[in-house]
C-alpha positions in Angstrom: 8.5 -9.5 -34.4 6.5 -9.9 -31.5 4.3 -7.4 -30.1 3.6 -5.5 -26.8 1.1 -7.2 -24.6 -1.5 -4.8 -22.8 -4.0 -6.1 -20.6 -6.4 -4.6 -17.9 -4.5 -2.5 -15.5 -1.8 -1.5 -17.7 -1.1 2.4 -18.6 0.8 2.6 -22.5 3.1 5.7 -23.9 6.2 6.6 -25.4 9.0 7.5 -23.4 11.1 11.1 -24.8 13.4 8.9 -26.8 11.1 6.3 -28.2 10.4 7.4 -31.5 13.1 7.8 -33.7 13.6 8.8 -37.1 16.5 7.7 -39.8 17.0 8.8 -43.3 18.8 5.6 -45.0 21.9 6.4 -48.0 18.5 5.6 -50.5 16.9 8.4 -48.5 13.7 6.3 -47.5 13.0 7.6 -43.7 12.8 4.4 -41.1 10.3 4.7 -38.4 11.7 3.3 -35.0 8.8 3.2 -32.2 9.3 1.8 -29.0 6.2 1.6 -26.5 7.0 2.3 -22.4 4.5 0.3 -20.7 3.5 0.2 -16.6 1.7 -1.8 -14.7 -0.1 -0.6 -11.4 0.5 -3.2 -8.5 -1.9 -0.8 -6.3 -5.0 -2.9 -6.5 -3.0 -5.9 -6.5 -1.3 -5.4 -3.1 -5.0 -4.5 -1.8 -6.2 -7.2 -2.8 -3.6 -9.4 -1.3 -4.1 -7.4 2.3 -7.5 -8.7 2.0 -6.9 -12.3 1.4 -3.9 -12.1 4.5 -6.8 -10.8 6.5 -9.0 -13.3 5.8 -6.4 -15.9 7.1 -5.8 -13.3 10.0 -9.4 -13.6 11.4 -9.4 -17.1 10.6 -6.0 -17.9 12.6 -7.9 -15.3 15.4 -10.7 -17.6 15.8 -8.6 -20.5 16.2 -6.9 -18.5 19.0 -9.7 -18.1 20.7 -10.6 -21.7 20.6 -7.3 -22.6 22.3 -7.1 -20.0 24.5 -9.9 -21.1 26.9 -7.7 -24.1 27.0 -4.5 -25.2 28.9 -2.5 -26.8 26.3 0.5 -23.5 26.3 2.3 -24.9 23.1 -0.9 -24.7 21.4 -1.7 -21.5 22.5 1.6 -20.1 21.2 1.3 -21.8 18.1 -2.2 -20.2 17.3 -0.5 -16.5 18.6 2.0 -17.2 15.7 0.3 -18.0 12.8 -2.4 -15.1 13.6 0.8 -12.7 14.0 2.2 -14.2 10.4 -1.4 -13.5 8.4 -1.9 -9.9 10.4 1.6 -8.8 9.5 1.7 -9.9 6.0 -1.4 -8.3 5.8 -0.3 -5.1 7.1 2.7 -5.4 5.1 0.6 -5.8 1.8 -1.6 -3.0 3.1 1.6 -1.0 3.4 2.9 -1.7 0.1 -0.1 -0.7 -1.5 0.0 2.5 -0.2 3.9 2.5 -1.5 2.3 1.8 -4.8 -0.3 4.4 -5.1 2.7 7.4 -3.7 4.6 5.9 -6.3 1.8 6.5 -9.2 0.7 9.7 -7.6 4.3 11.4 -7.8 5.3 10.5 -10.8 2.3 12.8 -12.1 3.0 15.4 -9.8 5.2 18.5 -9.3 7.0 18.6 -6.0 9.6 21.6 -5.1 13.3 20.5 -5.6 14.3 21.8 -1.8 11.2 19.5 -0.8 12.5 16.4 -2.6 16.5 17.3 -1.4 14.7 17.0 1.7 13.0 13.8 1.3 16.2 12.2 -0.1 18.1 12.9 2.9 15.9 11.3 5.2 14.7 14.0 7.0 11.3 13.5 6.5 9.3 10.3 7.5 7.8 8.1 5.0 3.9 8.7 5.7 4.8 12.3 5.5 5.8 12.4 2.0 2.9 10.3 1.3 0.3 12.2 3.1 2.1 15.0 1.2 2.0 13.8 -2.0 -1.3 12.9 -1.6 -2.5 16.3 -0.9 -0.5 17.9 -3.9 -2.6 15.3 -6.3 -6.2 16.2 -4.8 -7.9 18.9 -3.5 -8.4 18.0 0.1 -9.1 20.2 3.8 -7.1 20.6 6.4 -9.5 18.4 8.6 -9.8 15.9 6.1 -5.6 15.9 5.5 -5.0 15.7 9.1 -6.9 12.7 9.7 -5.8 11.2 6.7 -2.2 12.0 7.7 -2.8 10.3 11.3 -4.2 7.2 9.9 -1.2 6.8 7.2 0.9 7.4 10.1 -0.3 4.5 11.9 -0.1 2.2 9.0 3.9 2.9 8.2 4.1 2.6 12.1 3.4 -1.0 11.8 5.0 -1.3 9.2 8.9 -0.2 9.9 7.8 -2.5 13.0 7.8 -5.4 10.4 10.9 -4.3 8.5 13.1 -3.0 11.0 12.6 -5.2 13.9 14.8 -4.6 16.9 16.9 -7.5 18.1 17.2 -6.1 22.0 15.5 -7.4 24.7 12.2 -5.6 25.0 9.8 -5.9 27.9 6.4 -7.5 27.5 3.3 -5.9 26.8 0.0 -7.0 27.6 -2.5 -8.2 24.9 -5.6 -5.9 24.5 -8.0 -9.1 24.3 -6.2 -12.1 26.3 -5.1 -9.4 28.8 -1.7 -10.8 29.6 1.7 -10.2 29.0 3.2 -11.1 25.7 5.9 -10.2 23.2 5.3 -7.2 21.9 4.8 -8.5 18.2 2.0 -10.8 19.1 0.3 -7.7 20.5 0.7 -5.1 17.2 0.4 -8.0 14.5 -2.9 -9.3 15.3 -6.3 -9.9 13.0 -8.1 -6.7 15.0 -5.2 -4.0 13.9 -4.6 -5.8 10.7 -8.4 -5.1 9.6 -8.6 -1.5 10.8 -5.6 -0.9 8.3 -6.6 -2.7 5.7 -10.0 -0.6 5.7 -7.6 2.1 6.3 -5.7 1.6 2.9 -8.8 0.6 1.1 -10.9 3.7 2.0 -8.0 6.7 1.4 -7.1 4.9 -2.0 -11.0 4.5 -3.1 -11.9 7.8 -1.5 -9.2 9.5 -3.3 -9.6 8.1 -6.9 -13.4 7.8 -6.8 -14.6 10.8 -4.5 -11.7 13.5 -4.6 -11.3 16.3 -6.9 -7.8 17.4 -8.6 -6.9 19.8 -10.7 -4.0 18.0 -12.3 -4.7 16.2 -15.8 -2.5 13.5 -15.3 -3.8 12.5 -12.0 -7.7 12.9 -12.9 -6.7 10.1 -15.9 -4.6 7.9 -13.6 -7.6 7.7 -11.1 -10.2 7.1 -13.9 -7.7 3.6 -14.9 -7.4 2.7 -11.4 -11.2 3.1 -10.2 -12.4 0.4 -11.7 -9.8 -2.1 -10.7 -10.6 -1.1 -7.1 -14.4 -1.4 -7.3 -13.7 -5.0 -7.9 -11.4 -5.9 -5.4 -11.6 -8.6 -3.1 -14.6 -7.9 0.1 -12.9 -7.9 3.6 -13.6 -10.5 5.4 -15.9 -10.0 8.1 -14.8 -10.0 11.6 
């Protein structure tokens, strides 16, 4: 019978019914163990924000390089491929912050009217994550607050990405070519993509290197993920 891989990253246990008991008609008592396993995509969707970021600068560069140019076809081609690395970067960025909530409240206790709440949607996402975040560790009001604006800003972009409107919208102007463009060109580019990668990166490092918790499970969960951070890939510089 074939065994249970575990490898670097991965968190083992036994889930309530995974260890069984059985008294056979000789009265010999069978054993039955089943092992839960989980894998934490956390630094994995970091480290994929970085390497979209890297291709975001790089695609920004070559924007720049066409821009002083008058070749228009080439200058929307080089807007599009920065937007497509600076929202997949986002995106990952995102995701990764998806990933540590995810970790965070499965260890956590949260108020049953506080989670009827959530369910129904009346809450935003980056509020339950900012929330969650500040059940797990022991964090001020100064430090939450900012913390809660810069989630914010991240999940801004992001339902931008996944919930794109198909209506006309009027054109906005780009912060560094300084004209008007669609407005996706203007949010989705290499200089917001790397203040929210370093966004991501810092709160989740911060958190599980820096921050202090009370909770047992959490302090454990930080201590397998700290490590896997440390090594992640280095941003790419601007």
């Amino acid at each position: 019978m074939a065994g249970v891989f575990v490898g670097k990253g991965m968190t083992v246990g036994v889930l309530p019914d995974g260890l069984t008991l059985s008294v056979g008609p000789d009265g010999n008592v069978a054993v039955n163990l089943v092992l839960a396993v989980h894998f934490d995509a956390c630094p994995t969707w970091l480290d994929l924000a970085a390497q979209h970021l890297a291709e975001a600068i790089q695609r920004k560069q070559e924007r720049d390089a066409v821009w002083v140019g008058i070749d228009e076809n080439a200058k929307l081609a080089a807007l599009e491929r920065e937007f497509e690395a600076s929202m997949q970067s986002i995106m990952s960025a995102a995701i990764a912050m998806d990933a540590f909530y995810a970790a965070l409240k499965a260890r956590i206790e949260i108020p049953k009217k506080m989670l009827d709440t959530w369910r129904r949607g009346d809450t935003a996402r980056f509020k339950q994550v900012a929330e969650v975040i500040r059940r797990s560790f022991t964090v001020n009001q100064k430090m939450f607050a900012a913390l809660r604006k810069d989630i914010g800003e991240l999940y801004r972009l992001r339902d931008l990405a996944v919930h794109p409107s198909g209506k006309l919208s009027e054109a906005i102007q780009h912060p560094e070519l300084h004209v008007d463009v669609a407005w996706p060109f203007a949010y989705f580019r290499a200089q917001n993509a790397y203040t929210l990668v370093e966004v991501s990166r810092r709160i989740i490092s911060g958190l599980v290197t820096d921050a202090k918790t009370k909770n047992a499970d959490v302090r454990t969960y930080a201590d397998t993920v700290r490590d896997r951070i440390a090594m992640l890939t280095p941003l790419a510089t601007r």
